[in-house]
C-alpha positions in Angstrom: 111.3 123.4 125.3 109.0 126.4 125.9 108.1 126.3 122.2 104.2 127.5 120.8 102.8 125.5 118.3 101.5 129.0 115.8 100.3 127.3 112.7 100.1 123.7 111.6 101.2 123.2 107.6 101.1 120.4 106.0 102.5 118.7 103.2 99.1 117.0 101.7 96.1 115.0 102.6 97.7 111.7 103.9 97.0 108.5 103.1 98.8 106.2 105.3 98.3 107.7 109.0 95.5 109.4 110.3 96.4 113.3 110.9 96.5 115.3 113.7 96.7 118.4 111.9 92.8 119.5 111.6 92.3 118.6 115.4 95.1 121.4 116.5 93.0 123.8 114.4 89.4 122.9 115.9 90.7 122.4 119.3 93.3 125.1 120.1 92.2 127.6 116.7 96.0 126.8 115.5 95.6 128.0 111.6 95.9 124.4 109.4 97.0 125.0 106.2 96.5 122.5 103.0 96.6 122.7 99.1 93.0 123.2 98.4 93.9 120.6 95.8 93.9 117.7 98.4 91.2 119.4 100.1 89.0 116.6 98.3 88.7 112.8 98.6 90.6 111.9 95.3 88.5 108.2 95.1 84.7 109.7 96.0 85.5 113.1 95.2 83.7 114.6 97.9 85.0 117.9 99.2 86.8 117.8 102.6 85.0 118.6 106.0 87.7 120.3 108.1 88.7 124.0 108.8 91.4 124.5 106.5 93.3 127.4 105.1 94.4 127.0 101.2 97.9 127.3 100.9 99.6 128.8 97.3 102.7 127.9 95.6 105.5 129.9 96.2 103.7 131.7 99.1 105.6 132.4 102.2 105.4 132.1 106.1 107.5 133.7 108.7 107.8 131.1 111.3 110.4 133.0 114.2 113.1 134.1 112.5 113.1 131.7 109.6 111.2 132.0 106.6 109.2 129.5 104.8 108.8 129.0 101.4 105.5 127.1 99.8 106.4 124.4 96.9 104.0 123.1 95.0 105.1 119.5 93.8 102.1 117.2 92.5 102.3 113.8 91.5 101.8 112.1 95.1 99.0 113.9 95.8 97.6 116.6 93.3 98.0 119.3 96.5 101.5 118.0 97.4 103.4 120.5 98.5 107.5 120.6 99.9 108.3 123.4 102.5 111.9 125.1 102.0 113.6 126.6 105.0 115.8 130.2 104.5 116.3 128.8 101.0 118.0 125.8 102.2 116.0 122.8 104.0 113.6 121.2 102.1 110.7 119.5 104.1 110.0 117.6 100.8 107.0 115.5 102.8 106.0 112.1 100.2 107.9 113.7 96.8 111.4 112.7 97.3 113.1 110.3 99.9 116.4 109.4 100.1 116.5 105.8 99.2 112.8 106.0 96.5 110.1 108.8 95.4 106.9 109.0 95.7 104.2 107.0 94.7 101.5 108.7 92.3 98.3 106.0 92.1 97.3 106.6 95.7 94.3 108.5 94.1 93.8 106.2 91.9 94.9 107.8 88.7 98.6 106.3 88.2 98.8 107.0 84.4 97.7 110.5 84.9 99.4 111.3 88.2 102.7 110.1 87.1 103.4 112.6 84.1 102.6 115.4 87.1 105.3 113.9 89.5 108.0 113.7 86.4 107.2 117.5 85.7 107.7 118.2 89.7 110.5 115.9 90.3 112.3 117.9 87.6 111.6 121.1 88.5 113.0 120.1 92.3 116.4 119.1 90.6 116.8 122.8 89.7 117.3 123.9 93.1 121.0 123.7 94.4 122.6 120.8 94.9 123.1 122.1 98.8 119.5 122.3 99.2 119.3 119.4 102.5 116.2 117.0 101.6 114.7 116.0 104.9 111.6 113.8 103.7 109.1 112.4 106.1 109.8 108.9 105.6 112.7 106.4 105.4 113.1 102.7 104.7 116.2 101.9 106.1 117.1 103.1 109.7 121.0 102.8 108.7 121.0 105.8 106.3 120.0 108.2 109.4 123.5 109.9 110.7 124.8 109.7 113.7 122.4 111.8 115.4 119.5 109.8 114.0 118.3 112.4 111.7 117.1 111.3 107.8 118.9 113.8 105.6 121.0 114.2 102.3 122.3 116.8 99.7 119.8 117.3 97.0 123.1 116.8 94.6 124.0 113.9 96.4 120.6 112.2 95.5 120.9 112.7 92.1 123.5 111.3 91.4 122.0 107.5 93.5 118.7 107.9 94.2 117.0 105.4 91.5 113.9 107.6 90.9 115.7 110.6 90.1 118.6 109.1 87.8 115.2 107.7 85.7 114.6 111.6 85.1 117.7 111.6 82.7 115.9 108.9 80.5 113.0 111.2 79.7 109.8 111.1 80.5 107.9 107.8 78.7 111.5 105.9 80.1 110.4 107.2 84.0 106.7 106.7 83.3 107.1 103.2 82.2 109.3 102.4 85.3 107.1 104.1 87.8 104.2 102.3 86.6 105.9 99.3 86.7 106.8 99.4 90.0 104.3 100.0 92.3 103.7 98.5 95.3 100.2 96.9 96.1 97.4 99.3 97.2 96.6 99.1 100.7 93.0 99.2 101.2 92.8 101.0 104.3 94.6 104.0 102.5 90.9 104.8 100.9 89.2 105.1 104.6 92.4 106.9 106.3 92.0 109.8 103.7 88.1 109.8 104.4 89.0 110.5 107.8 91.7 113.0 106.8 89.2 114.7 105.2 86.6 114.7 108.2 84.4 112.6 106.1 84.4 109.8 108.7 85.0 109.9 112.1 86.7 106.0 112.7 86.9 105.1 116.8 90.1 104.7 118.8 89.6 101.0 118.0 88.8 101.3 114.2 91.7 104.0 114.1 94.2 101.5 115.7 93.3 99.1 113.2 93.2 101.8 110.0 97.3 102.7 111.7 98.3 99.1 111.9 100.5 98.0 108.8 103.1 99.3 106.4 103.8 103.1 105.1 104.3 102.4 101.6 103.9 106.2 99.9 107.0 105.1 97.9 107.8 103.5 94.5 110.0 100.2 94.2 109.2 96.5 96.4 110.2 96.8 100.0 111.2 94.1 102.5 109.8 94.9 105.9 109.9 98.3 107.5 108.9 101.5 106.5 109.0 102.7 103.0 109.9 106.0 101.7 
């Protein structure tokens, strides 16, 4: 496509594939850019090992002609962050999918994460309701479009997306039904974010085995497939 890769940001230390982020930065000195808040294991609490640069809520990036806008949404991760694109797109990464949200115990710390993502959640239902919400997972391969692309009207998914609709109840009524919905915690998770991290360097066979199985990053009990 003749394209140049010029900076890699992402959306927060994951937890259910290993990243290929902080290799583009050590290899070809592309700039990688995290929330220093996830630049930490959240289990060991060890700082991160890898080249980073801290990215700031609310700071921008001029990426060709379109301009990028930093959001910073904890609750998945303490350094989640969404991207929105010319005030429109929003790259909302693990916060908000179309079908679920986010899942906040993946550091451990449900009961205290979980507050944090009903504070961010809220504050991303005060953008319009023609912001586009392109999240970076799905769990049904029907709700793409015709084209195959994962997308919906951020006032569309308020008015069906579970997660969100819990928001009207207040926020002991959405605390109680996050924390009484989470999925089981997969125990590779812990090792795939010490890698993240560069605090373990796993094989090509131990990182085909830490890839192997589900992406659950989402509330609610799924059936097969990818969640989120």
């Amino acid at each position: 496509m003749g394209a140049r890769i010029e900076r890699v940001l992402d959306t927060h230390l994951h937890a259910d594939h290993l990243s290929g982020g902080p290799a583009l930065g050590q290899g070809d000195h592309i700039p990688y850019h995290l929330h220093p808040y996830d630049a930490i294991h959240p289990l060991d609490m060890v700082p991160a090992r890898i080249a980073y640069r801290p990215l700031e809520a609310d700071q921008t990036f001029r990426v060709g002609s379109a301009e990028v806008k930093v959001l910073h949404f904890p609750g998945h991760t303490l350094g989640m962050v969404a991207f929105l694109i010319e005030n429109r797109y929003l790259l909302s990464g693990d916060s908000l999918f179309l079908e679920s949200i986010a899942r906040p115990d993946l550091g451990g710390k449900a009961e205290a994460w979980t507050p944090l993502l009903y504070e961010s959640l809220k504050r991303m239902e005060e953008l319009p309701d023609e912001t586009v919400v392109l999240p970076a997972h799905f769990s049904d391969i029907a709700t793409a479009d015709d084209k195959g692309v994962f997308h919906a009207m951020l006032g569309e998914l308020k008015h069906r997306n579970p997660g969100l609709l819990k928001l009207a109840e207040g926020e002991a009524a959405f605390c109680d039904y996050i924390l009484a919905n989470l999925p089981t915690f997969p125990s590779a998770y812990v090792e795939i974010k010490r890698a993240n991290a560069g605090l373990a360097s796993p094989d090509e066979r131990e990182a085909l085995e830490l890839e192997l199985g589900k992406n659950i990053c989402a509330v609610g009990k799924v059936q097969g497939g990818a969640s989120g």
